[in-house]
C-alpha positions as CSV (number, residue, x, y, z in Angstrom):
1,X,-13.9,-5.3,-24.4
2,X,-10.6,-6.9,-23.5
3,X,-9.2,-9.8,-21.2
4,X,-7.7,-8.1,-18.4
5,X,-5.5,-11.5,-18.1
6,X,-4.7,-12.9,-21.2
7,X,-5.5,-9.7,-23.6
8,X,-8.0,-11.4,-25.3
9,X,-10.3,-8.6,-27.9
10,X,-13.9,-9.4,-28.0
11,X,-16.7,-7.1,-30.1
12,X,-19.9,-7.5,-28.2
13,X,-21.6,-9.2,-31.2
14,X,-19.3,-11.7,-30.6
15,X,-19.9,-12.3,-26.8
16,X,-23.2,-12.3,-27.5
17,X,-23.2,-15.3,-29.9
18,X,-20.9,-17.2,-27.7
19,X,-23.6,-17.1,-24.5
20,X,-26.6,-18.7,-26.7
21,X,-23.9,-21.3,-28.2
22,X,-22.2,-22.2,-25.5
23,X,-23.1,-25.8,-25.7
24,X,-21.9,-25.8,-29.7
25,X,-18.2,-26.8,-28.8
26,X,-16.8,-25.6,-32.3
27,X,-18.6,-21.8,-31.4
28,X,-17.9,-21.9,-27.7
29,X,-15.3,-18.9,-26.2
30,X,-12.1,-20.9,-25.8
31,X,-11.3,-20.2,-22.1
32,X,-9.1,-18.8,-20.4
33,X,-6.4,-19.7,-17.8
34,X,-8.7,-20.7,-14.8
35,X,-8.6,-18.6,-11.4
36,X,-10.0,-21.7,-9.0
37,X,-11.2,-25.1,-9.9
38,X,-14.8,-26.1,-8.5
39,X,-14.7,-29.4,-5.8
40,X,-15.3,-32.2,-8.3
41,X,-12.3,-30.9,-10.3
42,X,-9.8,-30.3,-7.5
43,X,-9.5,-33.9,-6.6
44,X,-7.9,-34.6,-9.8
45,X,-4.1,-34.1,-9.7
46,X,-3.5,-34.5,-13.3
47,X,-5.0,-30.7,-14.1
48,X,-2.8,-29.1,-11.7
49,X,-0.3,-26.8,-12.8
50,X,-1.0,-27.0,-16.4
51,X,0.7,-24.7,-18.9
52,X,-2.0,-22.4,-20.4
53,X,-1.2,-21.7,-23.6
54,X,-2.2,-18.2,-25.8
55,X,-1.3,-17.6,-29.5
56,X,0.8,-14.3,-29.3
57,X,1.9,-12.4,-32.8
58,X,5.5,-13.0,-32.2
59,X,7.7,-14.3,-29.3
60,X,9.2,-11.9,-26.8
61,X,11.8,-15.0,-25.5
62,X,13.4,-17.6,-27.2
63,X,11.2,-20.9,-27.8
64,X,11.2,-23.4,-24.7
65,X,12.3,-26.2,-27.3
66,X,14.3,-25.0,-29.6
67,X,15.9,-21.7,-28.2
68,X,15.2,-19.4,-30.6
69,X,12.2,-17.1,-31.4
70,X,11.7,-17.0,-34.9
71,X,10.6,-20.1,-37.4
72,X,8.2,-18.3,-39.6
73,X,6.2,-15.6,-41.3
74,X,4.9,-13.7,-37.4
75,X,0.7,-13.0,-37.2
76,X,-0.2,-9.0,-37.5
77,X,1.7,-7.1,-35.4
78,X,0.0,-6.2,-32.2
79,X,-0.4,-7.0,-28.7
80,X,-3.9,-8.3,-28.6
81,X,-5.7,-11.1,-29.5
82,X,-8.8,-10.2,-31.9
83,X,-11.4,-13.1,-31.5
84,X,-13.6,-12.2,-34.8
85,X,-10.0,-11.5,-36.8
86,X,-8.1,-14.4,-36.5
87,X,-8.6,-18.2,-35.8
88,X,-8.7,-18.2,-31.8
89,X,-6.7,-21.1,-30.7
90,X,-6.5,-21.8,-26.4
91,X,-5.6,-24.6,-24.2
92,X,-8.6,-26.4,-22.4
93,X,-8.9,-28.2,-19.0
94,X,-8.1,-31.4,-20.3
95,X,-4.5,-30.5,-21.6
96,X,-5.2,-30.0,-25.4
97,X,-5.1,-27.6,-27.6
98,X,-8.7,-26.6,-29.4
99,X,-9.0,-24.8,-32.5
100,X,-12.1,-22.2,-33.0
101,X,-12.6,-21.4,-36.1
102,X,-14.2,-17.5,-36.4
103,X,-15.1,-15.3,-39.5
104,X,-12.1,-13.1,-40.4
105,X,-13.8,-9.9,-41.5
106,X,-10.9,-8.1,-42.8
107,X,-9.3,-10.0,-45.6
108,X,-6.2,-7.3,-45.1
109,X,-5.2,-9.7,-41.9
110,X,-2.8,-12.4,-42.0
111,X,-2.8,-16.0,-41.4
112,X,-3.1,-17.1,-37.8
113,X,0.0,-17.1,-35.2
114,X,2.5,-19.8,-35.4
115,X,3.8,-18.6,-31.4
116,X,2.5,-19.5,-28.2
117,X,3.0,-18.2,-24.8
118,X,2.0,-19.7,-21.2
119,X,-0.3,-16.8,-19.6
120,X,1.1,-18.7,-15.9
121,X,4.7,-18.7,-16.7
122,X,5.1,-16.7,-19.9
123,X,7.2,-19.3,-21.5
124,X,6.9,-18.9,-25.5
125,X,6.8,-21.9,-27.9
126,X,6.3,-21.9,-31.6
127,X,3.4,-24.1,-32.8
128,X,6.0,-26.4,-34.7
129,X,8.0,-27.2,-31.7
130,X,4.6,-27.7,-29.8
131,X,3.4,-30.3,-32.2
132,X,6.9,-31.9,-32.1
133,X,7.2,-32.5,-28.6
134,X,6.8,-35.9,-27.3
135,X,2.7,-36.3,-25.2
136,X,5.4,-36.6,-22.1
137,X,6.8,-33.4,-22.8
138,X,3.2,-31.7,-23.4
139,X,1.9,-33.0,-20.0
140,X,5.2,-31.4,-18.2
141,X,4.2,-28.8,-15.3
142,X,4.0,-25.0,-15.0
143,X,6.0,-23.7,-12.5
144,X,4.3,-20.1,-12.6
145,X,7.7,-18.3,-13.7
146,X,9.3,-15.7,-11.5
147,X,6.3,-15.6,-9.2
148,X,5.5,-19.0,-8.6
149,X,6.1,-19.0,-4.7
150,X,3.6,-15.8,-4.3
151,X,1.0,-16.8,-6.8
152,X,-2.4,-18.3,-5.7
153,X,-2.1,-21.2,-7.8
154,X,-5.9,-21.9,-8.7
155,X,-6.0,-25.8,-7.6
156,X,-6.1,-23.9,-4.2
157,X,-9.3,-21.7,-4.7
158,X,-12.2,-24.0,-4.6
159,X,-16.2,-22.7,-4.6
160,X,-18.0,-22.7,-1.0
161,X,-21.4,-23.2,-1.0
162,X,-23.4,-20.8,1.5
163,X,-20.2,-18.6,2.2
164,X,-20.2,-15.3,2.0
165,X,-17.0,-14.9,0.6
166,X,-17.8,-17.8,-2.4
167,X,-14.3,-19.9,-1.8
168,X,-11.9,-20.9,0.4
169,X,-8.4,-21.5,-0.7
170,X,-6.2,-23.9,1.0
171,X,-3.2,-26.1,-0.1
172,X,-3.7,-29.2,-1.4
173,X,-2.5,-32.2,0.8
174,X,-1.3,-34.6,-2.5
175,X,1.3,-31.4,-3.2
176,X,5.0,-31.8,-2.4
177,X,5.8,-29.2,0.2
178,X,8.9,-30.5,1.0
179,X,10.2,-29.1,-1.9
180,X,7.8,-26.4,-2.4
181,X,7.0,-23.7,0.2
182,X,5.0,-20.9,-1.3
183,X,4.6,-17.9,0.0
184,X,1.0,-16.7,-1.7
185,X,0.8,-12.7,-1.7
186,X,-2.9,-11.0,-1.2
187,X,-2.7,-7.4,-3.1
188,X,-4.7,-4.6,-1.6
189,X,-4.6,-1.9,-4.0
190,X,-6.5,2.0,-3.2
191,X,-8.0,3.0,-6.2
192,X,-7.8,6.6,-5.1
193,X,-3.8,6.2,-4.2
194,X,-0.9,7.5,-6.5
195,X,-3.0,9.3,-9.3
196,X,-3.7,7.1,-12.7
197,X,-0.7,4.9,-11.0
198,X,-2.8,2.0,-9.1
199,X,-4.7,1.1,-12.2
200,X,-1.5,0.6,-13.9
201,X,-0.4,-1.7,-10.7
202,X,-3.9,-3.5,-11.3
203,X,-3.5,-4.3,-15.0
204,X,0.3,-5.5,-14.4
205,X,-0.7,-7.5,-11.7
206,X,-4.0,-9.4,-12.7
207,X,-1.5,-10.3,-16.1
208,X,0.9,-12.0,-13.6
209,X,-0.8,-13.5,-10.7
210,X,-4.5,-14.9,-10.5
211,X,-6.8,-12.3,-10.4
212,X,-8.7,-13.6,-7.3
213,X,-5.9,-12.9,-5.5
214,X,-5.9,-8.9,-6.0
215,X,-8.8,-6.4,-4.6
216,X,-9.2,-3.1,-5.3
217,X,-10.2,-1.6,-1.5
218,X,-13.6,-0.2,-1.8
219,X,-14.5,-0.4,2.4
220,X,-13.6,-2.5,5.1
221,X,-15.3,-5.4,3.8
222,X,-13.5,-6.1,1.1
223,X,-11.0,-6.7,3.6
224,X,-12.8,-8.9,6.2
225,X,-13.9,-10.6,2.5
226,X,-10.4,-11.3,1.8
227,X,-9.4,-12.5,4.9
228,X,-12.6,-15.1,5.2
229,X,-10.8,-16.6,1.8
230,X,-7.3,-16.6,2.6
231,X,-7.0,-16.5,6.3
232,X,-6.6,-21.1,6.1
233,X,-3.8,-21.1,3.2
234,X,-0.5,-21.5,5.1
235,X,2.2,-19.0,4.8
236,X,-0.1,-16.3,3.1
237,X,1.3,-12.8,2.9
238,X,0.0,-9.4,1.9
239,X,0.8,-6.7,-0.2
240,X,-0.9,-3.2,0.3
241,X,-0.8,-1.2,-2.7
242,X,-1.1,2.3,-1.2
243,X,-0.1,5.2,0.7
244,X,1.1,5.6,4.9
245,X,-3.1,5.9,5.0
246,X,-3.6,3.3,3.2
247,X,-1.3,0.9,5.1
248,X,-2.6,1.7,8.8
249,X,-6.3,1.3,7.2
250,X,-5.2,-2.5,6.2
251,X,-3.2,-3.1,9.5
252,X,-6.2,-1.8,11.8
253,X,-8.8,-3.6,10.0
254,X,-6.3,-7.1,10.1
255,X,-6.0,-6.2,14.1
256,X,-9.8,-6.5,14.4
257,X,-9.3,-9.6,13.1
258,X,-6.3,-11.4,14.1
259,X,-5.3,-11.2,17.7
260,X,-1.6,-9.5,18.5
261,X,1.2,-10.5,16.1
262,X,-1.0,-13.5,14.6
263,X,-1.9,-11.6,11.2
264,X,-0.7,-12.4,7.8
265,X,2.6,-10.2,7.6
266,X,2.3,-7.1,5.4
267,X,4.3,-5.5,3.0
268,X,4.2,-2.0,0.9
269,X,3.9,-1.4,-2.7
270,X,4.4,2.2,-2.3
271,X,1.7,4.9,-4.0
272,X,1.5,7.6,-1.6
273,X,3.3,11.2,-1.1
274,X,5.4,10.4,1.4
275,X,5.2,6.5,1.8
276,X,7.3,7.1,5.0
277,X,6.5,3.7,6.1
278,X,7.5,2.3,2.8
279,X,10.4,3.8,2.9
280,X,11.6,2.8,6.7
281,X,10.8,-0.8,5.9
282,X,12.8,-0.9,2.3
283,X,9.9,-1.2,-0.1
284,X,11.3,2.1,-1.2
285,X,10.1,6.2,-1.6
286,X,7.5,5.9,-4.6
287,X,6.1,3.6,-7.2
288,X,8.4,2.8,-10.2
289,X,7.0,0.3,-12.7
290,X,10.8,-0.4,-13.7
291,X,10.9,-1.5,-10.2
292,X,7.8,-3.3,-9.6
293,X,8.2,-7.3,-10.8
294,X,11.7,-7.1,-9.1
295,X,10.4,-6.0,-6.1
296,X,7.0,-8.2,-6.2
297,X,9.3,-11.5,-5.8
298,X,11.2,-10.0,-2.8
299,X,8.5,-10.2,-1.0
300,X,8.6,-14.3,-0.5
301,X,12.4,-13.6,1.1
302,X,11.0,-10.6,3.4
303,X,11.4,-10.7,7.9
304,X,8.3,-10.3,9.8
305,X,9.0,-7.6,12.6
306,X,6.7,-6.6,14.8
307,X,5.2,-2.7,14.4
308,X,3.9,-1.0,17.4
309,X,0.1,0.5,17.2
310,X,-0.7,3.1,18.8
311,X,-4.6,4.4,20.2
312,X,-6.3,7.6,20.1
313,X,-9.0,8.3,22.3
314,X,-10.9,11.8,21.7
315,X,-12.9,13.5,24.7
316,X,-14.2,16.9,24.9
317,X,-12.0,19.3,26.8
318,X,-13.9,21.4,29.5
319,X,-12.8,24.6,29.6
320,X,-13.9,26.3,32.3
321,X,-11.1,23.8,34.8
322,X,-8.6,24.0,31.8
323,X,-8.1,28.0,31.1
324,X,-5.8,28.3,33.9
325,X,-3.3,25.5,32.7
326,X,-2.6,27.9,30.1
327,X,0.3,31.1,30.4
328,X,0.9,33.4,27.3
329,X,4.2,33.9,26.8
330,X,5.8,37.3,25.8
331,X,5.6,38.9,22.5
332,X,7.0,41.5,20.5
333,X,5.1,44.4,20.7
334,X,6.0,45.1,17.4
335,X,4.4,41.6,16.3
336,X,1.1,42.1,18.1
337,X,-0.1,43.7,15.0
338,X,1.3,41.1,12.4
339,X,-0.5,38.2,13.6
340,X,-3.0,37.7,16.0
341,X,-3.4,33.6,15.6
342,X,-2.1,31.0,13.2
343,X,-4.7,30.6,10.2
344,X,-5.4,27.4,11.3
345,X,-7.1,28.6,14.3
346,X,-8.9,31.3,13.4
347,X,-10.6,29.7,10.2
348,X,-13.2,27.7,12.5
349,X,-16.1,27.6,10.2
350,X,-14.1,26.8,6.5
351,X,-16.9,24.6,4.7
352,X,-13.7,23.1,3.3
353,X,-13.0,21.6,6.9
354,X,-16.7,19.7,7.6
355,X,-15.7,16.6,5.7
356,X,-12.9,15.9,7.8
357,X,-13.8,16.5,11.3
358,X,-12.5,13.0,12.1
359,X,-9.6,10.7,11.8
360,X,-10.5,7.6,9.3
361,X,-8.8,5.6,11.8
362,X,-8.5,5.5,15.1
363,X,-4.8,3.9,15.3
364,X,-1.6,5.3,13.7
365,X,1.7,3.4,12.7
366,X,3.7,5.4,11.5
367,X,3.5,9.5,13.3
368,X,0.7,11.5,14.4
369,X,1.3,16.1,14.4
370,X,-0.5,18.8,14.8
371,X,0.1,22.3,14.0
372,X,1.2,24.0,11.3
373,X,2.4,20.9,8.6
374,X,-0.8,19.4,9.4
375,X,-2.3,22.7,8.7
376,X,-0.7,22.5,4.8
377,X,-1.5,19.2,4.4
378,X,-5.3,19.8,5.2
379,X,-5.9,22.1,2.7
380,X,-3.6,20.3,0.3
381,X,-6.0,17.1,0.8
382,X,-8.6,19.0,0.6
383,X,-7.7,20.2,-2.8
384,X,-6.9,16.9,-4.3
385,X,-10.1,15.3,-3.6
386,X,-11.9,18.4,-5.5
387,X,-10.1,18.1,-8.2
388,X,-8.5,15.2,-8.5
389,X,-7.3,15.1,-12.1
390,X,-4.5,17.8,-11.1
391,X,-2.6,15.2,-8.6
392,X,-2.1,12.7,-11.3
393,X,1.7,11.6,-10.2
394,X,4.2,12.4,-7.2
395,X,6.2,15.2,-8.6
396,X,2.7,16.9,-9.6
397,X,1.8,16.2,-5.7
398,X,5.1,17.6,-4.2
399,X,4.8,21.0,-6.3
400,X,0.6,21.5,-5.4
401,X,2.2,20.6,-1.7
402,X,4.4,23.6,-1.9
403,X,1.9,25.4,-3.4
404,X,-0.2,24.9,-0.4
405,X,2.6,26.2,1.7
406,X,3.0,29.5,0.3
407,X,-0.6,30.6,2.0
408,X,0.9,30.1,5.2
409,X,3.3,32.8,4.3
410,X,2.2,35.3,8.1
411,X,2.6,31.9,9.7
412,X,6.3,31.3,8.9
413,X,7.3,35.0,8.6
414,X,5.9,36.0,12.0
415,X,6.7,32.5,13.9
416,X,8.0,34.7,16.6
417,X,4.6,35.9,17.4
418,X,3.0,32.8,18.1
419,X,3.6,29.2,19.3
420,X,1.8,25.8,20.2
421,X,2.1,26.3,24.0
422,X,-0.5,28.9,23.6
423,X,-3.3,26.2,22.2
424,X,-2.5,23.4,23.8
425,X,-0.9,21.2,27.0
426,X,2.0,18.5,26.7
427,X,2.0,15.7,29.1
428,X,4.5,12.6,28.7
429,X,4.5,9.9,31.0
430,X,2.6,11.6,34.1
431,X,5.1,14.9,33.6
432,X,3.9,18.2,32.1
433,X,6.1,19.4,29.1
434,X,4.2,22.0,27.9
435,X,7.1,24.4,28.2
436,X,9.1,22.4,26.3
437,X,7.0,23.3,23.4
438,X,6.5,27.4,24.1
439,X,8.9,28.0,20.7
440,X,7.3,25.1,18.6
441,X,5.0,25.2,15.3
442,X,4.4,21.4,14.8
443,X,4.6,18.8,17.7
444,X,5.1,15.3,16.1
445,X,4.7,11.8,17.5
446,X,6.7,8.9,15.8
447,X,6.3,5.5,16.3
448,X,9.2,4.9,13.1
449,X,11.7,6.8,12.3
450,X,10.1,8.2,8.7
451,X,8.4,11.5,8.3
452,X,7.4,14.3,5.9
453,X,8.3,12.1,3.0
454,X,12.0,10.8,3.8
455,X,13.1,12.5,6.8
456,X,13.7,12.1,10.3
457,X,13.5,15.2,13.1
458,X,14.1,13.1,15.9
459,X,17.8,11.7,14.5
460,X,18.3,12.3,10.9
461,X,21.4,9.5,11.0
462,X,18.8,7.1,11.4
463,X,17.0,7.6,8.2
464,X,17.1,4.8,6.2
465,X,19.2,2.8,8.2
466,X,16.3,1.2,10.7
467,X,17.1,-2.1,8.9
468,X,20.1,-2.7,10.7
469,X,18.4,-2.3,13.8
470,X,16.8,-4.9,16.0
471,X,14.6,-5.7,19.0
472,X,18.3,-6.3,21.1
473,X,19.4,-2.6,19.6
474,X,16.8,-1.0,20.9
475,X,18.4,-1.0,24.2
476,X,21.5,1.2,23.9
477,X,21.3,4.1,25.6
478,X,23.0,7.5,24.4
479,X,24.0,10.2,26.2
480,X,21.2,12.9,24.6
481,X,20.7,16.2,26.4
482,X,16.4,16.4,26.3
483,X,15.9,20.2,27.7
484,X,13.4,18.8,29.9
485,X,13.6,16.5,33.1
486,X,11.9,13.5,31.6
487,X,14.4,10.5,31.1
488,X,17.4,11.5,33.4
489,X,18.6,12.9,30.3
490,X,19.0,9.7,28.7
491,X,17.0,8.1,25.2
492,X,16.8,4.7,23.9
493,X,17.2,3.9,20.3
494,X,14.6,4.8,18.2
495,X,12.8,1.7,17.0
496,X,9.4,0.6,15.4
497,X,8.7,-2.0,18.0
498,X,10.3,-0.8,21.3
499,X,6.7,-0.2,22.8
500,X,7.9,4.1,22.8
501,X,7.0,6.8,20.9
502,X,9.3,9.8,20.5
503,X,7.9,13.3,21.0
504,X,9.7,15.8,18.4
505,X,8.8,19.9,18.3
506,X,9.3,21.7,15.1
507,X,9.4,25.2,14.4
508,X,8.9,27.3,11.1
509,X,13.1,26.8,10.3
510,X,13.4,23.7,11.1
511,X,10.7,22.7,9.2
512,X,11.7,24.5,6.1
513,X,15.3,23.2,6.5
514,X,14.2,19.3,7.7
515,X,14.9,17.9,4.0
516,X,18.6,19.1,4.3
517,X,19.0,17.0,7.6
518,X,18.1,19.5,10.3
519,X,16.3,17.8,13.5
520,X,13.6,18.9,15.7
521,X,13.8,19.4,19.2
522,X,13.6,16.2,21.3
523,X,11.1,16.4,24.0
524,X,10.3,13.3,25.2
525,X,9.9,9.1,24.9
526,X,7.7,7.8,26.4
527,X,4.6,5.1,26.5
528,X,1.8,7.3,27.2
529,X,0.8,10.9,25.9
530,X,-2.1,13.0,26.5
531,X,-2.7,16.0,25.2
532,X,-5.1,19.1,25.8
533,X,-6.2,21.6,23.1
534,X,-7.6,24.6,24.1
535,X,-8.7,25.8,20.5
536,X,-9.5,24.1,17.4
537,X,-6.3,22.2,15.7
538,X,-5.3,20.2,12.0
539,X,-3.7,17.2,12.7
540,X,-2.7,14.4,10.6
541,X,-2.5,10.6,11.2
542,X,0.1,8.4,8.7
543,X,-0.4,11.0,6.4
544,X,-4.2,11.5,6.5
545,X,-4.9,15.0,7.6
546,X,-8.1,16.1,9.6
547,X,-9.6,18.8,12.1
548,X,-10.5,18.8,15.6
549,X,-13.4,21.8,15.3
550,X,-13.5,22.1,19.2
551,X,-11.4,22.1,22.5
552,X,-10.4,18.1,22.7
553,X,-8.3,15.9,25.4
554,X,-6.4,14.0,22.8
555,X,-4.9,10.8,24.8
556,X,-2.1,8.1,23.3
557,X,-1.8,5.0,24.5
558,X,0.1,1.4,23.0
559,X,-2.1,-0.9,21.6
560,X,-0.6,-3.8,20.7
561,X,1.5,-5.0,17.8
562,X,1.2,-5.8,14.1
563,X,3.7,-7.9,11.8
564,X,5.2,-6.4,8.9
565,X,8.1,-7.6,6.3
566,X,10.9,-5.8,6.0
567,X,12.8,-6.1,2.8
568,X,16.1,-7.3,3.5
569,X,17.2,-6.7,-0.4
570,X,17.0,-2.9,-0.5
């Protein structure tokens, strides 16, 4: 097994023997660079911010000391360190460096590493220059490298007795923070999110940052777990490592917790489809590991803004009072035979449907449809959590998406003989605007302007441009032309935390055609939205797709705000 931190090789012989002689110093595991530091050793300032120091084959940089990387004949060329092939040499608690002498079994390998490199800061250093430097010099800080205002430095994790969490991190009041304002980042990271991609976040992460200060999300206890840790250390920020789903679970579970724009801010590292979140807050469309360590620091430089939430409350429709709310408009004669009802409808009693007859959350961030894209994304879930080993990256997602589409060929060739005023009722603000929606396919709610992976149907010019917007902005008016008499004829700016959410109709062209720019048909903005579904309907919520099996009064209401960093560096 190997070191997820500092790549350390160990045969299970080996970690065997070092358990029953872990009192025999010149046998014991040499350690590795501590997460936290128990009470008794917190106190004393002199192990703070200690280089930790691994033998390495051959130095990636130049040598701290004397700028250059080579001096001698370099160890065997790999990246590991083998414990039972070479003499393991670490840096302890106290500052020193300890040899461990081990049996080399292969006589093939070489002599042991001359190079050293800090597993905090990844500074390198030859062995020579080491033993040069004056004991000044040797007792010098760490200052954690490129991420040493977001790293949990461990000095600030201490062991709690009788917690249920186990520690409690909080700065350390000898430390300069004059000087020194850290930022510390919490990483959420969904195994399930972005194929084989989030273990390859985890392993680059826990090799950069302390590894208490990641979690892979299992349930919402790991995140009430998190927060019982982290919720005392001033300044703490958080990372989720995920999808639009993903990132509402995290800010829902945080709002149970913190009261209204008191949480920790949070920030995306996006692994979704669509990431449309992501993308309208500049953490960008999809994961890149180019991308990921310049991004990662950006994070200490991010604005908090404040993102509306929105409730859904779910009540079973009666429909003996609500039959008559409901007109059928005129169709074709000739597309009577075609297509009786969308797919969607009539497929009550797919087996592939009873695992999501409910939302996994009961707020949304980001947009909220029904109909006919929420349809497709259904049964695309649906497929992926089957067989998840075919939805190993985005592309591979984007083409199964489309692939998805095609069986909704009679819906999009006969769109004419069917619409969503026939299955349910539209009201905005008090004012019935179910007409408004007699030649629509999807209706969409947006809270931000991001949707369908990069696009935006209420006003495509403001697609990737929300970060020039603020709170003061969201006051111009614009002369719009709605269709309907909501408004005066007259919208706001659309903004992520102007308390409104902007109603958007789609229908089978425009949503076929939305990637090239096209927009929906604007409907309404408003605060409050309550819908009425006369049959059963998909919908999806931030990207998570599910099915209302029955008739169901679907009401929207605002629910308060959550912060979120923006990436002003984009």
């Amino acid at each position: 097994m190997q070191c997820a931190v500092c790549c350390l090789i160990l045969y299970t012989t080996d970690c065997s023997d070092s358990r029953k002689t872990v009192v025999n110093v010149d046998h014991e595991l040499s350690p590795c660079r501590p997460s936290f530091f128990d009470s008794n050793t917190t106190a004393d300032i002199s192990v703070h911010d200690q280089h930790y120091w691994s033998y390495v084959p051959t130095l990636k940089e130049r040598c701290m000391q004397c700028n250059r990387k080579s001096l001698s004949r370099p160890f065997y060329d790999t990246g590991n360190r083998i414990s039972n092939q070479s003499t393991i040499d670490h840096k302890t608690r106290d500052g020193q460096i300890t040899n461990h002498a081990k049996k080399i079994l292969d006589e093939n390998v070489g002599k042991k590493s001359n190079n050293l490199v800090c597993l905090w800061c990844l500074r390198n250093c030859h062995r020579q220059c080491w033993n040069s430097m004056s004991d000044n010099d040797r007792k010098s800080k760490c200052d954690y490298g490129t991420f040493g205002n977001i790293i949990v430095r461990p000095q600030w994790l201490r062991r709690v007795v009788g917690s249920v969490a186990g520690f409690r991190a909080e700065l350390i009041d000898s430390e300069e923070t004059d000087t020194f304002s850290p930022k510390p980042v919490v990483f959420f990271i969904n195994k399930l999110s972005g194929g084989q991609k989030s273990e390859e976040v985890y392993r680059k992460l826990v090799r950069r940052l302390n590894p208490r200060q990641i979690f892979l999300l299992e349930n919402d206890a790991t995140i009430t777990q998190a927060m019982r840790i982290y919720s005392s250390l001033a300044n703490v920020r958080i990372c989720v490592c995920g999808g639009d789903g993903t990132v509402g679970w995290v800010l829902s579970c945080l709002l149970e917790i913190f009261p209204t724009l008191e949480n920790p801010p949070v920030t995306i590292c996006p692994l979704g489809t669509g990431n449309d979140l992501s993308r309208v807050l500049g953490w960008g469309k999809q994961y890149d590991i180019k991308q990921l360590f310049r991004t990662v620091p950006q994070i200490f430089d991010a604005q908090p803004v404040a993102l509306d939430r929105w409730l859904i409350n779910f009540e079973t429709l009666e429909m003996t009072t609500a039959t008559s709310n409901y007109e059928n408009p005129v169709v074709p004669q000739c597309l009577c035979f075609a297509i009786d009802h969308p797919k969607f409808v009539r497929s009550t009693n797919l087996s592939m449907y009873e695992h999501h007859l409910k939302p996994i959350n009961k707020y949304f961030f980001s947009h909220l449809s029904f109909g006919l894209d929420a349809a497709i994304a259904l049964d695309f879930h649906t497929r992926r959590i089957r067989d998840p080993s075919q939805f190993t990256s985005p592309l591979k997602n984007k083409i199964h998406y489309l692939s998805e589409s095609r069986k909704y060929f009679k819906e999009f060739f006969f769109a004419d003989a069917w619409n969503l005023g026939l299955y349910m009722r539209l009201i905005c603000d008090d004012q019935d605007l179910t007409d408004s929606i007699r030649s629509c396919h999807t209706l969409v709610l947006m809270n931000s302007p991001g949707y369908a992976a990069g696009t935006n149907p209420w006003d495509s010019s403001l697609m990737n441009r929300n970060d020039e917007l603020s709170t003061d902005q969201t006051t111009m008016n614009f002369n719009l032309t709605t269709g309907s008499p909501t408004s005066a004829n007259r919208f706001t700016r659309q903004y992520y935390g102007d308390r409104k959410i902007e109603v958007v109709g789609l229908n089978t062209k425009e949503m076929a055609f939305i990637h090239l720019g096209v927009q929906g048909q604007r409907i309404a903005q408003c605060c409050d939205v309550h819908l009425e579904l006369n049959r059963p309907m998909p919908a999806q919520m931030d990207g998570e797709p599910f099915f209302l099996a029955e008739p169901t009064v679907v009401k929207i209401t605002h629910a308060g705000q959550v912060f979120v960093l923006r990436n002003e560096h984009r």
